[in-house]
N, C-alpha and C positions, 0 to 999 in steps of 0.2 A: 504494500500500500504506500507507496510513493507520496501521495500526496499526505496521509498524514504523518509522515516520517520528516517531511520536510515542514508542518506545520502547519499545513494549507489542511486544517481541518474542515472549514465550510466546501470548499472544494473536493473534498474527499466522499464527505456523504452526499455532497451533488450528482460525483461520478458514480457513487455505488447508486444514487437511484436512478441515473441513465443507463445502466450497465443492466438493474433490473428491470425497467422497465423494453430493454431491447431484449432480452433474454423471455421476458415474458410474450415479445409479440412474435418471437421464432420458434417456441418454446422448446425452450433448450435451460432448465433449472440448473442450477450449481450444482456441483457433486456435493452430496452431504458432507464430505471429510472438510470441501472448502468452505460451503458455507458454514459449517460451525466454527473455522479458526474465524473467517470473517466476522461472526456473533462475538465470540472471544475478543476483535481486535475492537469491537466499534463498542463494545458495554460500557466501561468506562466513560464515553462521551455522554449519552442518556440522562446520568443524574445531574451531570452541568449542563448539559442545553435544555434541559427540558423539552419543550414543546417545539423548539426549535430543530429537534434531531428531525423530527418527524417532516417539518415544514423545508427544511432542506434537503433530504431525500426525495420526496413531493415535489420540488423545486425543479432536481435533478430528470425526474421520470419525463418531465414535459420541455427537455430539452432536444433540440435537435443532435441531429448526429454532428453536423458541423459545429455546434455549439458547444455540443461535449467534447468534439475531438479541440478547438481552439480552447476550452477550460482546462484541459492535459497537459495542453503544449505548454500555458501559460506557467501550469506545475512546474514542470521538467526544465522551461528555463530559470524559475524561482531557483528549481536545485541547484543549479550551478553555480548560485552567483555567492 
């Protein structure tokens, strides 16, 4: 999870709800092994954002592809700097 390694946590749960919501429209679900580390990595943010985990995932699902792919890139150049 690139993006919340580097900090970019709104960005992260944005991409994991573009990520599910394109998953859900191929339907193509996570393998259980991934989604549970992924439950594992995102719990912790829950009881600090509150209502906002939710509203940002949400956020994320109704992104385009171009949209989510230019939110990535933005990650990935953040890493480097």
């Amino acid at each position: 999870m690139l993006a919340g390694a580097v900090g970019a946590v709104e960005s992260c749960l944005r991409l994991i709800g573009a990520a599910d919501a394109l998953r859900e429209r191929i339907g193509s679900p996570r393998a259980p092994d991934v989604q549970a580390q992924l439950d594992r990595s995102v719990a912790p943010l829950r009881p600090t954002l509150g209502a906002a985990f939710d509203s940002l995932v949400d956020s994320g699902a109704a992104l385009t592809g171009s949209q989510a792919d230019a939110e990535l890139l933005a990650v990935c150049r953040s890493a480097q700097d």
